[in-house]
Every structure is written in C-alpha cells, then in structure tokens.
C-alpha positions as CSV (number, residue, x, y, z in Angstrom):
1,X,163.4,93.2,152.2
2,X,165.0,91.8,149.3
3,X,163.9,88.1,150.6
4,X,160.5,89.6,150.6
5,X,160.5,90.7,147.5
6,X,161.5,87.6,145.6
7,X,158.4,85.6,147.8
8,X,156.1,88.1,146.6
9,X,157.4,87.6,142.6
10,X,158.1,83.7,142.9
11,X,154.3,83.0,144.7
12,X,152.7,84.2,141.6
13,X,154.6,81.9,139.3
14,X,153.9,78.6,141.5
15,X,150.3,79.6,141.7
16,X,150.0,79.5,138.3
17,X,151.9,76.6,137.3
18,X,149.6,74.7,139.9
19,X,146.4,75.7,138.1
20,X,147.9,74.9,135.0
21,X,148.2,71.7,135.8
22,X,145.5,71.0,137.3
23,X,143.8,72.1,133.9
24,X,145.9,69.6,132.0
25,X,145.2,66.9,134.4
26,X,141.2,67.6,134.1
27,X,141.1,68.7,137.2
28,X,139.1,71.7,136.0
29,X,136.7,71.5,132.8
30,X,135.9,74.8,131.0
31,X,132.8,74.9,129.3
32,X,132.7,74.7,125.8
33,X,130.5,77.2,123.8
34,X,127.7,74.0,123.2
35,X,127.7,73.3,126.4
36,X,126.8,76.8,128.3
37,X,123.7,77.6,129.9
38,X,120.5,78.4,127.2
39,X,119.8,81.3,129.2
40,X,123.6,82.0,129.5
41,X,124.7,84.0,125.6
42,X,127.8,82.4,124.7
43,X,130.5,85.2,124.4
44,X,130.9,87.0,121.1
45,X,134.6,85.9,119.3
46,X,136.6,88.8,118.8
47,X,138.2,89.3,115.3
48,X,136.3,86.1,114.3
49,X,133.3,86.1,111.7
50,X,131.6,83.2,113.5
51,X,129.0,84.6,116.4
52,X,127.2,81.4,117.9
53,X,123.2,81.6,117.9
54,X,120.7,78.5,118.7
55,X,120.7,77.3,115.3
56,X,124.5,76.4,115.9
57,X,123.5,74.3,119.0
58,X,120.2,73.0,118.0
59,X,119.2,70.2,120.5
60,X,121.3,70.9,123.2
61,X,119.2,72.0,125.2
62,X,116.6,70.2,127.6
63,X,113.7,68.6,125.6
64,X,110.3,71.0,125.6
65,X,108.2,70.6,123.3
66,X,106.5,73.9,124.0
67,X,103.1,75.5,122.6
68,X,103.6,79.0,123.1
69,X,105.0,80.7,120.3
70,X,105.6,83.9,122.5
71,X,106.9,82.0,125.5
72,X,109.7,80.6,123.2
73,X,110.8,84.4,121.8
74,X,111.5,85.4,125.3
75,X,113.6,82.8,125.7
76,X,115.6,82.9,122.9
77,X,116.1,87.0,123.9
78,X,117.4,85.4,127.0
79,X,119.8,82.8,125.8
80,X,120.9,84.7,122.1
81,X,119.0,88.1,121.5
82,X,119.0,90.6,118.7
83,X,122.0,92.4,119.1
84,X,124.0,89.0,118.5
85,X,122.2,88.1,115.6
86,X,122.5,90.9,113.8
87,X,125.9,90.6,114.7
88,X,126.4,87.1,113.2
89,X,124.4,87.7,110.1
90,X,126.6,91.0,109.5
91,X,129.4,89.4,109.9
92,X,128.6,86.6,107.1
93,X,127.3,88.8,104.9
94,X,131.3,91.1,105.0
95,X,132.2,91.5,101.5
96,X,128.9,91.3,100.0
97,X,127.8,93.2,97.6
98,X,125.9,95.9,97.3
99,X,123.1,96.8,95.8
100,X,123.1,99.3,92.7
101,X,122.1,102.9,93.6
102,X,120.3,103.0,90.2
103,X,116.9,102.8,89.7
104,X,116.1,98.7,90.3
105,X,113.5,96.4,88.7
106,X,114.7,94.4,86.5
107,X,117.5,94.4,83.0
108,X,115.7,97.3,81.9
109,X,116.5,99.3,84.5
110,X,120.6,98.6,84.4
111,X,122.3,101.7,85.0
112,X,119.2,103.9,84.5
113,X,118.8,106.9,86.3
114,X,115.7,109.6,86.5
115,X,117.6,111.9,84.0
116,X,116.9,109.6,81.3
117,X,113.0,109.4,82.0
118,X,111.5,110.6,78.8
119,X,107.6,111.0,80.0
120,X,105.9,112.3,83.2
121,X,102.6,110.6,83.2
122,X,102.1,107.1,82.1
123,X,98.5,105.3,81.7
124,X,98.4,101.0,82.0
125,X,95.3,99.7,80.6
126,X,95.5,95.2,81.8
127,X,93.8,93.9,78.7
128,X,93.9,90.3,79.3
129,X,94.7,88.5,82.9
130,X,94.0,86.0,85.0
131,X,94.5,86.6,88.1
132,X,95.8,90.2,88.3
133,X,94.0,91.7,91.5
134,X,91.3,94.6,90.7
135,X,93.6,95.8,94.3
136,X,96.0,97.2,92.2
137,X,93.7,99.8,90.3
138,X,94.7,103.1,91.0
139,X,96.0,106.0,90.8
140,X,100.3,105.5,91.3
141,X,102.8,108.7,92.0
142,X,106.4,106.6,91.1
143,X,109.8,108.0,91.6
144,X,111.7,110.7,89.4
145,X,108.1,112.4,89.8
146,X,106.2,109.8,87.4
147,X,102.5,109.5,87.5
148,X,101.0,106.2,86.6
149,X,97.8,105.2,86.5
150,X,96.8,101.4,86.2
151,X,93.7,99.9,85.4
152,X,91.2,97.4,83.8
153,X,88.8,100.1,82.6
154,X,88.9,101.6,79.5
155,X,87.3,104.5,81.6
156,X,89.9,105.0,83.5
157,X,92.9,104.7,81.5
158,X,91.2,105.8,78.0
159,X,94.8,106.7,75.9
160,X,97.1,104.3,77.2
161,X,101.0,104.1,77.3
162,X,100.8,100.9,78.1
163,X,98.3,97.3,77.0
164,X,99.5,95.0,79.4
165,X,98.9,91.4,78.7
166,X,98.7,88.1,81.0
167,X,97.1,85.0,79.6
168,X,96.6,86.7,76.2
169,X,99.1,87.3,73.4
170,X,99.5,90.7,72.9
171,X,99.1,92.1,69.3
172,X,102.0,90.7,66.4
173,X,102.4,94.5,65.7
174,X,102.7,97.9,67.3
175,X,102.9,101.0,65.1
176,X,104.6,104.3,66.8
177,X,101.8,106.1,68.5
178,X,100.4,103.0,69.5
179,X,101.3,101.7,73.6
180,X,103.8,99.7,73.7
181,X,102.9,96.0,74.5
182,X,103.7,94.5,77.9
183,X,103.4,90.8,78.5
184,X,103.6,89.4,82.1
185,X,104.2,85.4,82.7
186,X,105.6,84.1,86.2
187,X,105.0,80.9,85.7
188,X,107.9,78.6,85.8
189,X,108.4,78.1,82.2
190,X,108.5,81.7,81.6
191,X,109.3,82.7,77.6
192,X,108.3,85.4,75.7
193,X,105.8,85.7,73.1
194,X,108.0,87.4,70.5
195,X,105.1,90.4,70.1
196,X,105.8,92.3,73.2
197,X,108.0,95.4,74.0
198,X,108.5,94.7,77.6
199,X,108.3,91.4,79.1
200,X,107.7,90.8,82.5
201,X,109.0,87.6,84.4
202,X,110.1,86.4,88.0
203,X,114.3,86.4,86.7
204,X,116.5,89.6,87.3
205,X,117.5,89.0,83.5
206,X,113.5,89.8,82.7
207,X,113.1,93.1,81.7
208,X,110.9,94.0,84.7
209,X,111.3,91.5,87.7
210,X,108.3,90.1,89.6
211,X,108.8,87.9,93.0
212,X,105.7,86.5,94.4
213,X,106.9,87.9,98.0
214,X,104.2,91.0,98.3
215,X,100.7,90.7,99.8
216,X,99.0,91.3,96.5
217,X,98.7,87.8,95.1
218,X,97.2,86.9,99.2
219,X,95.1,90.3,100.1
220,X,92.1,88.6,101.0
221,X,93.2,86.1,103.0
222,X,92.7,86.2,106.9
223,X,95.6,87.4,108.7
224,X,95.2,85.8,112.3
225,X,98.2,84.8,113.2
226,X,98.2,81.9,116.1
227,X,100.4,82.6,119.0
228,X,100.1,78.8,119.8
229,X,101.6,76.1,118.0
230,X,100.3,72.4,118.1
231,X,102.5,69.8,119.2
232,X,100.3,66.5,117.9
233,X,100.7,67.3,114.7
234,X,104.1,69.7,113.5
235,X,103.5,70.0,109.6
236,X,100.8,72.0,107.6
237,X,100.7,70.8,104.0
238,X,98.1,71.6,101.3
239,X,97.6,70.7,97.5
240,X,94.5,70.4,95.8
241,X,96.9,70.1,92.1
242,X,98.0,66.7,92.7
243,X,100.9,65.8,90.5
244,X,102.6,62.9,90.9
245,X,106.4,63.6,91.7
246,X,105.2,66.3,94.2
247,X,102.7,64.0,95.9
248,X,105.2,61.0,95.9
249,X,108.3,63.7,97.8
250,X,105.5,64.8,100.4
251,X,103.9,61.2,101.1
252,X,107.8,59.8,101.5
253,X,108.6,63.0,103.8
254,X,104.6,63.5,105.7
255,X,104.9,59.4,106.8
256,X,108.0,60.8,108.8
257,X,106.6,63.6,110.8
258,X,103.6,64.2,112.4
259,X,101.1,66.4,110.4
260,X,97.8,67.4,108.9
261,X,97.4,67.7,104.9
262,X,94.4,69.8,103.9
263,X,93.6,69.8,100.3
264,X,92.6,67.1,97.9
265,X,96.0,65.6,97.6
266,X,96.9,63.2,100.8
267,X,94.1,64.4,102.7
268,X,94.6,63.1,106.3
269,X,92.0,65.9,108.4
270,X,88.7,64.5,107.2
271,X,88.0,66.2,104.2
272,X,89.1,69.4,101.9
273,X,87.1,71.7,103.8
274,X,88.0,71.2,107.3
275,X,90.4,74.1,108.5
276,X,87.1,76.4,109.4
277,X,86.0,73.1,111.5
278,X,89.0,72.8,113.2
279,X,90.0,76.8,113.7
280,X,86.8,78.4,113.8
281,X,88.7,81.6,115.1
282,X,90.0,81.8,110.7
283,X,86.2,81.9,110.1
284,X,85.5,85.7,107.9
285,X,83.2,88.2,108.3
286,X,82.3,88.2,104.1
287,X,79.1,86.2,103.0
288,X,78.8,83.5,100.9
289,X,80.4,79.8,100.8
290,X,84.0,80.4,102.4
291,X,87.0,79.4,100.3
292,X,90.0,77.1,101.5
293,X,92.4,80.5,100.1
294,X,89.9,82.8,102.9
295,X,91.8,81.2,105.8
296,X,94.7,79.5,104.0
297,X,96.9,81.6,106.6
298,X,95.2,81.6,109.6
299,X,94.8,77.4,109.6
300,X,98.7,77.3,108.3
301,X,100.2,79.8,111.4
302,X,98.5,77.1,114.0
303,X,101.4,75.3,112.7
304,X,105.1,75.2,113.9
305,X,105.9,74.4,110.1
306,X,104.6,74.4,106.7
307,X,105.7,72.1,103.8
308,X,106.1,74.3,101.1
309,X,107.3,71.9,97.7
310,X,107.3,74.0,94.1
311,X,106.0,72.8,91.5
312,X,109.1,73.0,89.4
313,X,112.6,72.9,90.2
314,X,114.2,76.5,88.3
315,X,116.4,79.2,89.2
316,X,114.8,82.2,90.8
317,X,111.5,80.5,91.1
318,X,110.4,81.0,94.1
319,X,106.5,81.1,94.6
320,X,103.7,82.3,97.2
321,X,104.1,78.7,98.9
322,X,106.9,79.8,100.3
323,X,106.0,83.8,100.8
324,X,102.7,82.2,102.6
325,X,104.2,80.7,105.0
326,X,106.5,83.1,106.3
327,X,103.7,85.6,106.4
328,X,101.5,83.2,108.5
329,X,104.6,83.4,111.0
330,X,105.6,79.2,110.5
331,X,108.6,77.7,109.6
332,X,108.9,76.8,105.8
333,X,110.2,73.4,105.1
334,X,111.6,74.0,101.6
335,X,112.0,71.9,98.7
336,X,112.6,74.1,95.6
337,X,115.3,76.3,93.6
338,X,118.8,76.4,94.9
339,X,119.4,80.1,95.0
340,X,115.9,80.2,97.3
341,X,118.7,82.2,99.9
342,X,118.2,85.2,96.8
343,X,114.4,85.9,97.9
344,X,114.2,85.3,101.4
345,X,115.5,86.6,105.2
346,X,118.7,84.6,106.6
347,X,118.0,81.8,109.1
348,X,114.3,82.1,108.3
349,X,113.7,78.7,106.1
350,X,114.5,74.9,106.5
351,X,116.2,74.2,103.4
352,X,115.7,70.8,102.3
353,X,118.5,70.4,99.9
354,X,121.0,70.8,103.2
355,X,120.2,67.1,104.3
356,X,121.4,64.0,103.1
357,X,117.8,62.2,103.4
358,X,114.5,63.0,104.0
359,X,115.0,61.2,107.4
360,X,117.8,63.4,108.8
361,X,115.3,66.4,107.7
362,X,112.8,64.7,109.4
363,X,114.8,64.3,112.6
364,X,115.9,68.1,112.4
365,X,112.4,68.6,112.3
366,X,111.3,67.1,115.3
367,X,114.6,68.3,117.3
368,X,114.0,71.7,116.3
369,X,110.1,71.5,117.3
370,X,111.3,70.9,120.7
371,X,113.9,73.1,121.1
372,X,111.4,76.5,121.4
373,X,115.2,78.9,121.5
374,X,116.0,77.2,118.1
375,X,112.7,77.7,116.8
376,X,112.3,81.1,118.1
377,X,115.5,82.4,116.3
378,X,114.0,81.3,112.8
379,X,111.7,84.1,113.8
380,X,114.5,86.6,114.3
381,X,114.6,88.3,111.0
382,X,111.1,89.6,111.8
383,X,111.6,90.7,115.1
384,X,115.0,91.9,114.9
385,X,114.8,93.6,111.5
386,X,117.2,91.6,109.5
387,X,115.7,91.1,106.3
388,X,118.7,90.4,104.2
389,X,117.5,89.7,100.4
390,X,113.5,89.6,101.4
391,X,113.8,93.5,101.3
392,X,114.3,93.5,97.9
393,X,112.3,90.5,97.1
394,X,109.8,92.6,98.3
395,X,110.5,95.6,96.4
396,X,110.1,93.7,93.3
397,X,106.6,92.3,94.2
398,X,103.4,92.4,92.3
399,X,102.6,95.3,94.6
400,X,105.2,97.4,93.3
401,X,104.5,96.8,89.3
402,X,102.4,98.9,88.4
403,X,105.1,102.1,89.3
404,X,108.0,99.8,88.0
405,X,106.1,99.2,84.8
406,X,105.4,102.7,84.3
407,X,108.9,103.9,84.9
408,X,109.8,101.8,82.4
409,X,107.3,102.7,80.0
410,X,108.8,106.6,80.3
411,X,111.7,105.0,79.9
412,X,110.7,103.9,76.4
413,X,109.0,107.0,75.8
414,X,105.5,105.3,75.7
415,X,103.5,105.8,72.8
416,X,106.8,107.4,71.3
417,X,108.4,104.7,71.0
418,X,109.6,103.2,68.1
419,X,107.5,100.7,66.1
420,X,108.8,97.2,66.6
C-alpha cells in the first residue's frame, strides 16, 4: 500500500519534468499572441492594461485585399469583437480624467453652474456671416430652463440679447441696454477683434468653444454611405485651394499609393466634376447644376481612406476634413495638429506624425488595406460605442451654439450687462 502510494506521487513529478523538457528542447512551440488564429481572439491578460486587438498585429494575417466593407466587420467580431475593445481602450484610458460636471463650452463656462444664470430667455440676432447655415434658425429650449431663439431676421429676433458677428467687426462700443457683441472666427489664425464681449473660437481657452465635428457645417451633403470599398485605387483626396506646401506633402505621399484626387489640385479622374460620372448612385434629388460639396461624401465613403491634410499646422485645429471623412465611414489619413487624439474616437484615424517617412505610412497603408480585421477595427468606435473625446467634440459643435451661446449670454445678463 505504502509502495503504491509513493508510485502514484512520484508518476506525477516525472511526467512533468518530461514535458518540461521537452518544452526547453523545442519539442513543443506555444503560440505566441501574433501568431494565433485571426478568427481565434487572443486571451485577455489578467492584471495587465495591454488587451491585444488587430491593430497590434496588423499584417499578420493572410493577404486579402477585400471589397466588402461588411464582410470585413464580421470578421473582425470573429477574430477581436466589442467586448475586448472596449476592454483595451478602458484600460488605457485608467487614470484619465474626467470631465467637469459643470456646465461645459468653453472658459466662460469654468465652474458655472445654473444657479448663477441671470436671464431665462435669450434672443441671437447673426448680423454678419459667411457661412453660418440658415439650418440653425430656430427656436432653442437650453439647459437650466433657458430659452433661446437664434436667427438672421430681424423679424424673428426683433430685441436682441445677443448681435453675433462672423466676417464683420462687430461695433467699437456697446452701451448697457445694448446686446452684448459676439464675434465667431474658426479659422486657424483665430484673434479677437478687441470690440466683442464674447468671442467664439475652436480652443477650450475661447470663451465659447466650436469644433467642426457636428453635421451643421455638411447638412446638405448626400449621406450614402458605400458598403464596398475599391481596391484599384485606396486614397480619396480633394482640393480645389491649391497651396503650395499642401500640394507638394500630397503629390510626395499620392505618388506612393494608389488613388484618385478630385478637385482642381492634382487632378488625376479626368476633370473636377467627375465623382457624379463615376458614382452615379451620389447623384441628388435637388435641381439645378450639382455641386462637388452635394456628394463630397458619398464619392469619399467608396473609399477605404481619405487624405485629409489641414491647411495649417495649430493646436486644437482640427477641421471638417477630418470630421468628413469619418462621417463618410473611411479611414482618415491625417496630417495636422498634434493633440488631433483631443477631437476624435480612439483607433479611428491614421496619424501621420507616428511614421518616420511618408514611405513607411505608405506601406502601412497598403498592409492595412489588405488586412479587412485591421481595417475593420478602425471602424469599432462606431459600432461598439466607444467614442472617447468625439463625444465631446461633438457637444461643442456648431450645432450646439446657438444654446451654448445663449447660456452664456444669461450668464452675462444680456442686455444687463455692463457697458464695455
């Protein structure tokens, strides 16, 4: 019995000294997290705040340079789904902060709450713009239980608490009783006139914040969205303002990957007006000569990527060439403001400044546009609901102004306010 006993412990022990060997000796070869199955998810790491997705493993997988943008979704739920991804993106994000539970919009709002709202109703009357949508004009009800109402007409918004101006300068002087002057630029050298009370700009630091991330500044374009991507050519690109040092970055960068450029600068399709040639399915319903804005997204989501270049390198200026192309459901290639990660969802965006050349972009490019899992998951924040910082990019949209202006504008007190 007791000779038994000691086979049964001492079996064990020389069972597993064999296998370890034979693991040391390469005998056996355990898969490494790269090297799994794409349809196999690698296991999450416990106590670890790394979860690998198909962006850590881009090109690992067998070559397909697939068309079918909802072929490539199903399998990247197969191979990495939603539940890990939101687990990988929470985890980066630990120790992040919060945002404010105050009223948000800009510096005016710091540490405002609804108690210090001074006035219930608020009227906007847009004295000079140029290109302010008539969408906006209406009739707002804002939070803390202000009313606002915003318009171009005179008729509509006869005693104002508010002149806002964009492209004119507003008035040197503004007597109490008078509205308060409100003075809108988002272009990227941004400064104040000197004559307004409230200026509004595209920095957190502006006294009301504007991002270019809502559909306002796009609400007549067509929104067909392709569900199949061309392989001939990867790259939408289109400028009709042809500077030089843009034109120069995309030429260098377009002569390395397949593409089509639409516009009037590096035209390659034929002509400016080609897209409704080439996609008559973007073709509108309106009368009248169409526009190359009427299907700017529709011709852009045929697309597996869309250059997107700003016109000027500057903090926080991040503008609808960006916001288009995630819209039209491509991948933005993006050459622009460092803290771009502030406006838009994780893993959404090719960020240019990342690569060491325009060739090693270029040759992510390519690997990615054949790797339909690694593509797919730059689509995950819209499917899986992980915004990030596009939540609040969008909350501080042109389409959420005209309340955010009129908060502020009880804020001040309107036509209280003192004289400046």
């Amino acid at each position: 019995m007791l000779f038994r006993k000691r086979i049964n412990y001492v079996a064990p022990m020389l069972a597993s000294a064999a296998i370890l060997l034979l693991l040391l000796s390469g005998y056996f070869e355990l898969p490494s997290i790269s090297s799994l199955s794409p349809t196999t998810p690698a296991p999450l790491l416990a106590g670890s705040t790394r979860f690998p997705t198909a962006l850590d493993s881009v090109g690992s997988r067998d070559r397909d340079p697939f068309t079918s943008l909802l072929e490539a979704f199903n399998s990247w739920d197969a191979a990495v789904g939603c539940p890990r991804i939101r687990a990988k993106l929470a985890a980066n994000a630990t120790g992040a902060a919060e945002p404010p539970a105050s009223i948000t919009g800009g510096a005016a709002w710091a540490t405002v709450t609804c108690g210090d709202l001074a006035t219930r109703h608020v009227g906007v009357l847009v004295k000079g713009w140029t290109w302010i949508p008539d969408a906006l004009d209406g009739v707002y009800t804002c939070r803390c239980g202000v009313s606002c109402v915003w318009s171009k007409s005179a008729a509509a918004v006869d005693r104002p608490d508010v002149l806002l101006f964009e492209g004119a300068t507003p008035p040197p002087q503004r007597m109490k009783g008078l509205p308060l002057r409100a003075y809108l630029d988002l272009e990227a050298s941004r400064k104040p006139t000197g004559f307004e009370d409230i200026f509004i700009g595209y920095h957190a630091d502006d006294d009301v914040q504007v991002t270019y991330a809502g559909k306002s500044f796009h609400t007549s374009r067509s929104y067909h969205i392709s569900i199949e991507k061309r392989n001939d050519a990867l790259i939408y690109w289109s400028s009709s303002r042809c500077l030089p040092h843009r034109d120069k970055l995309a030429k260098d960068f377009l002569s390395l990957v397949p593409h089509h450029s639409f516009g009037r600068c590096l035209n390659n399709v034929g002509g400016p007006d080609m897209a409704l040639s080439m996609y008559p399915v973007c073709s509108t319903s309106d009368n009248g000569t169409p526009h190359w804005w009427d299907h700017l997204h529709c011709a852009m989501s045929q697309y597996k990527f869309v250059l997107a270049i700003e016109n000027t390198k500057t903090e926080s200026y991040v503008t609808e060439k960006l916001f288009y192309a995630l819209e039209a459901g491509s991948v933005p290639i993006y050459f622009g403001t460092s803290n771009v990660w502030d406006f838009v969802p994780p893993n959404s965006i090719i960020d240019a400044s990342k690569f060491s050349s325009l060739k090693e972009l270029a040759s992510y490019v390519r690997t990615v546009a054949n790797d339909p899992v690694a593509y797919a998951e730059y689509h995950a924040w819209r499917r899986c609901g992980v915004l990030g910082n596009f939540g609040r990019a969008r909350e501080m949209s042109l389409d959420t102004l005209p309340c955010r202006l009129c908060e502020v504008a009880s804020k001040r007190g309107g036509k209280s306010a003192d004289a400046l």
